[in-house]
Each structure stands twice: as C-alpha cells, then as structure tokens.
C-alpha positions in Angstrom: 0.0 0.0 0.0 1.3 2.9 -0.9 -0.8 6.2 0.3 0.4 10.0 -0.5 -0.3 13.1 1.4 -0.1 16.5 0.6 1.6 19.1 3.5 -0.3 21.9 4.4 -0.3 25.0 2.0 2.5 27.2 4.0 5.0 24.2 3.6 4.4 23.4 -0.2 7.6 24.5 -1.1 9.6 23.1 1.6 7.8 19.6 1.3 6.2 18.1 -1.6 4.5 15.1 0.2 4.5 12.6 2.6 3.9 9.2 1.3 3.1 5.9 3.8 4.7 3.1 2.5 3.1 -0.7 4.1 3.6 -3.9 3.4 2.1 -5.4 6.7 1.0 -9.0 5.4 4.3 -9.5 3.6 2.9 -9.3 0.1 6.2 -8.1 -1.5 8.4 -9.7 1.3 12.1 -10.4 -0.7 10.4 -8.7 -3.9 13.6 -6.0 -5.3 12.1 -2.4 -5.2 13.8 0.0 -7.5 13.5 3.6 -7.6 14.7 6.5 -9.8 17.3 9.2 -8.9 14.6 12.3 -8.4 15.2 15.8 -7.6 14.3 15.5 -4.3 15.6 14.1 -1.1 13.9 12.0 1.5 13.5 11.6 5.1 11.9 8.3 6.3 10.9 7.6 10.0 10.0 3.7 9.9 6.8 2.6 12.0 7.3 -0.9 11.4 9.5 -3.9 11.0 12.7 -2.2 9.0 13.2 -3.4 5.7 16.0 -4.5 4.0 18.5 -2.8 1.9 19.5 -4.3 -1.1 23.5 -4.4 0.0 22.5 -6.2 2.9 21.8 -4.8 5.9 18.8 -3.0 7.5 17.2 0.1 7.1 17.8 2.9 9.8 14.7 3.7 11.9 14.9 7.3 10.8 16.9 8.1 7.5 18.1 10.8 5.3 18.0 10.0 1.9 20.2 12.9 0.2 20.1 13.5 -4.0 20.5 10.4 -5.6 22.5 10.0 -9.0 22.0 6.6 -9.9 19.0 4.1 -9.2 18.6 2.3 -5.9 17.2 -0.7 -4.6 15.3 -2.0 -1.4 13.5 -5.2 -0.2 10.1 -5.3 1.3 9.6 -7.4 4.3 6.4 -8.8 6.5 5.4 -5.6 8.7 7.1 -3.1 7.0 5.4 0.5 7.5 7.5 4.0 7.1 6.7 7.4 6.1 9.0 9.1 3.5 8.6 13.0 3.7 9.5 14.1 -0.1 11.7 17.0 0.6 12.0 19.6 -2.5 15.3 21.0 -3.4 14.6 23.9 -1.2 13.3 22.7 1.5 16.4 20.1 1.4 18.2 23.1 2.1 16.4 24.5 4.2 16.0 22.0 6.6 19.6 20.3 6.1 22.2 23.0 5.0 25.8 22.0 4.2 24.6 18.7 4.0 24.8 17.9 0.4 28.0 15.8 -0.3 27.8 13.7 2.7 24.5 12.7 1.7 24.7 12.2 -2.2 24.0 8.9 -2.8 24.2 7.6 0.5 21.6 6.7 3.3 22.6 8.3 6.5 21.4 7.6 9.6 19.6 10.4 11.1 20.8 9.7 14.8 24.8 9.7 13.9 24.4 12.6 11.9 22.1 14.9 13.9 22.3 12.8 17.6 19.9 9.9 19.0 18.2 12.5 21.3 16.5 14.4 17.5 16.0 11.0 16.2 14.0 9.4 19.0 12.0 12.4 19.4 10.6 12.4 15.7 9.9 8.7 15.9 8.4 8.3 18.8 6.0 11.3 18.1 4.4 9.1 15.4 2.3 6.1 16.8 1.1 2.9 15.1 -2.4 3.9 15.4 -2.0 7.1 13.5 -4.1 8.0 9.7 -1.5 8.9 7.4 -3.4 12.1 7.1 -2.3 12.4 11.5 1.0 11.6 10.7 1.2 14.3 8.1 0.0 16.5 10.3 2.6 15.4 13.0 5.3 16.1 11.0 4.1 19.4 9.5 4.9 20.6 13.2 8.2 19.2 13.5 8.9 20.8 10.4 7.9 24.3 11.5 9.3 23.8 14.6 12.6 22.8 13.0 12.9 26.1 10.5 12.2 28.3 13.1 14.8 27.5 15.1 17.2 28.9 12.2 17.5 31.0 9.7 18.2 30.3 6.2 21.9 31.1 5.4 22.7 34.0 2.2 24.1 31.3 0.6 21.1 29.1 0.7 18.8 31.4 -0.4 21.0 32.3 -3.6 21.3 28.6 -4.6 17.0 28.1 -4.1 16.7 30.8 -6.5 19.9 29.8 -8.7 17.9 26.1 -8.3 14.4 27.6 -9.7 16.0 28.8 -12.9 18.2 25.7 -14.0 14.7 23.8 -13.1 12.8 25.7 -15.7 15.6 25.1 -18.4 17.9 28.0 -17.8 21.4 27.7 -18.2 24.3 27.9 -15.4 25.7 31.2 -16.6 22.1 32.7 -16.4 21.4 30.8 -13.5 24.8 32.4 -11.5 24.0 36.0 -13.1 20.6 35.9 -11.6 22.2 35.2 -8.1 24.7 37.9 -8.3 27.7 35.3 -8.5 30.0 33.5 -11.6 29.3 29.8 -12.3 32.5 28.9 -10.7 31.2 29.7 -7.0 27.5 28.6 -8.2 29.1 25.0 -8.6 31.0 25.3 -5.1 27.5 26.4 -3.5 25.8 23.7 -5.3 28.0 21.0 -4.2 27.7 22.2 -0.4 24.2 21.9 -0.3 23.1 19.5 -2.6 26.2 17.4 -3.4 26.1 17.4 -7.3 26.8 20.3 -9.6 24.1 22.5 -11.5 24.6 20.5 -14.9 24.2 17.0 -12.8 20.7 18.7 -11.6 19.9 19.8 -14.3 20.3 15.9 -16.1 18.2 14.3 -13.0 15.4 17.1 -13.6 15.3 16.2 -17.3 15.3 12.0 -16.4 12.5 12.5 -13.8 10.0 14.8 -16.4 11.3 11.9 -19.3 10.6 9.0 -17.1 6.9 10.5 -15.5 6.1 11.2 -18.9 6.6 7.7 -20.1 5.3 6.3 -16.8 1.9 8.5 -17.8 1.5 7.3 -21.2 2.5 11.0 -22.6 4.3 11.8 -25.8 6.7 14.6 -24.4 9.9 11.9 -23.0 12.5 13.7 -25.4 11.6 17.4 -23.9 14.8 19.0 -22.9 16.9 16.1 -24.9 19.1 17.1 -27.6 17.7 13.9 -29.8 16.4 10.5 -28.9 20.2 9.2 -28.7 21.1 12.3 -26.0 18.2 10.7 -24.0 19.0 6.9 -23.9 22.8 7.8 -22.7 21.4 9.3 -20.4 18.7 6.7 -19.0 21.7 4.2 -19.2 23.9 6.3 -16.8 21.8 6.9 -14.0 19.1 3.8 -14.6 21.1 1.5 -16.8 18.0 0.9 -18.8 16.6 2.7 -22.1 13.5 4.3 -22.5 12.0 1.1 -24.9 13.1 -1.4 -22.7 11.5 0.4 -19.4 8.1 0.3 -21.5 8.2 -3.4 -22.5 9.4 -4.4 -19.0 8.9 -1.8 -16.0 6.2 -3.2 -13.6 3.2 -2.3 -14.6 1.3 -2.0 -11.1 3.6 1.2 -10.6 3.0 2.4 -14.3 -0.9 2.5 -13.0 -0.4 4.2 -9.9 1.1 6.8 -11.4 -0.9 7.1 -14.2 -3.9 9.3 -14.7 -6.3 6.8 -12.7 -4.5 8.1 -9.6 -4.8 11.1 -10.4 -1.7 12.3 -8.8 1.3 15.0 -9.9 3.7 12.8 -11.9 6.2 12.0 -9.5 8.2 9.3 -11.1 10.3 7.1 -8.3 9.4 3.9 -8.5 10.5 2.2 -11.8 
C-alpha cells in the first residue's frame, strides 16, 4: 500500500509530500524495489519492521536520503510501514544545510548525523495507530518547529533561487548571473548543499520529467533532450535501462499508480 499526502499550504515548497509506504502482510516480502534518482531528497521515519537494503543490511529507523544519482534498490519485508517526507530541493536546504555531499548517494542515519536524542524524538512522536493524514499533520509541526529554530543562510537562499532557474531550463551562466555570483562559485555552493553540480541537476530534472512522462503514457519523453540518442545515454547512466526497454518491462502495477487513474502529480520514483 502505498498512500500520498499533501503538506499543508504554508510548507508546499519546503515539502512536496508525505507518502506511507506498508507492506504489513508480507505481500512483497524479498520482492527487489527499485527507484529512480529524483530531484528531491527523502526523510523516512519507519513505523514498522525495518526493511531491508539491497546491499545487505537494514534500514535505519529514521533516515536521510540525500540526492540520488543513480538508481537504488530495497527489499520489502512482513510488517514493513515508514513514512517518506519528499523534501524539494529547497526545502532540502532549508531544513539540512551543508549537508549535500555527505548525503549524495548515500543513506545516512539520522541519529549519527544529527544525535539519538532528534531522532527518537521524531519517531516516537508518530504512533502505530495514527491515519497517514495524523501523521502528516505530526510532521508538519516538526517541520515548523525545525525552521524556526534557524534562519536560512545568504548562501542558501542564492542557490533556491539559482535552483528555480536551472529547473525551468535556464542555463548555469544565467542561473549564476541571476544570483549575483559566476558559475565557478555557483558549482562550489551547489556542491555544499546538494552534493552534485548544477549541470548534474539539471540531467536528473530532465530524467524524472522523461521517465513520468513515459510512466503517464504522454508523448513529451524527449523534452529537454538534444535527440532521442542524447536521451538513452542518459537513461543508461543513471538507470542502466533505455527508454524502450523500461516500457516493455517496467512493472506495470507502478506504471498505473502513477498514471492518470490516480490522479496524482507525476512523481516518477518507483520504476
């Protein structure tokens, strides 16, 4: 079961949604989970029985999931039940400055990084009994609470608004003039905070609006692709699968649930 819900307005650009992940009767116990590099990061407190990671090992009870680059994998287990709160770009920032090349493509545990005492105190504010709509809620407030004991740095306010423009298509050079800085310190600032340079962002924006396009049945996948070849390289780098043979293969039970019959913003992260 997978169930997504929306923040409240004031943190829409901070958070774009929490989503409550089950598996309680063991449906997809040992079943591989893939998902896509996205431009977001995510912060998961589990509620249940951890589940595995792919490596080996076990999931931390709360995790911080920084920018991924390349596709990951997980493995359900009987009574697993988390919340993943879908932190934007921004809000990545916001909440987690300096952050961003200690978590690139790593799962950190949210008690070494930021102490046991912050990590018990956001799991054990969630109880089993909770709606996901409760939980939301819950964690709305521990996100408020969280900003506004600090204030956001110069430096990550330049790279949200440096962030906004690459997003929309703009290029580094405009994206640094826009800031009031050259595209030498705009990489620096990127890296900081996010991990990845502004061209690498720029790439995973482009894979995720490609791969929810295909996932939705639309005929836009090559937008912001130099040609159809431009476009496989890169699905092959960061998901080491092409566009064709994600459409003959990919599971179709997530090609649904993202489709139009859910009704929901084409978020593509699980292939």
């Amino acid at each position: 079961m997978l169930e997504i819900v929306f923040p409240a307005d004031t943190l829409r650009s901070i958070v774009h949604s929490y989503w409550v992940v089950e598996d309680l009767t063991g449906r997809y116990s040992g079943e591989l989970i893939r998902t896509s590099p996205i431009p977001f990061a995510v912060l998961s407190v589990n509620m249940g029985r951890s589940n595995m990671l792919a490596e080996g090992g076990t999931v931390p009870d709360v995790s911080l999931l920084g920018l991924q680059t390349q596709a990951r994998a997980w493995v359900s287990v009987p009574g697993t039940r988390f919340v993943m709160i879908m932190l934007t770009m921004r809000g990545f920032v916001r909440l987690f400055p300096n952050i961003g090349e200690v978590s690139r493509d790593a799962l950190l545990d949210f008690s070494d990084v930021f102490g046991d005492p912050s990590a018990r105190l956001l799991k054990s504010s969630i109880g089993e009994g909770q709606t996901s709509q409760q939980i939301a809620s819950v964690l709305d407030g521990w996100i408020v609470r969280r900003m506004s004991n600090s204030s956001p740095s110069s430096g990550s306010r330049q790279l949200a608004s440096a962030y906004d423009v690459i997003r929309s298509g703009g290029r580094v050079e405009a994206a640094a003039q826009h800031v009031g800085t050259n595209p030498r310190q705009l990489h620096r600032l990127f890296l900081r905070h996010m991990g990845v340079a502004p061209k690498q962002i720029a790439d995973i924006e482009r894979l995720h609006r490609s791969l929810s396009e295909l996932q939705r049945g639309g005929e836009s996948t090559l937008q912001g692709y130099s040609d159809q070849s431009h476009q496989i390289r890169q699905w092959r780098r960061r998901l080491n699968l092409t566009p064709g043979a994600y459409a003959e293969t990919s599971d179709q039970r997530m090609k649904r649930y993202f489709g139009q019959e859910r009704n929901l913003p084409p978020l593509s992260y699980y292939l």
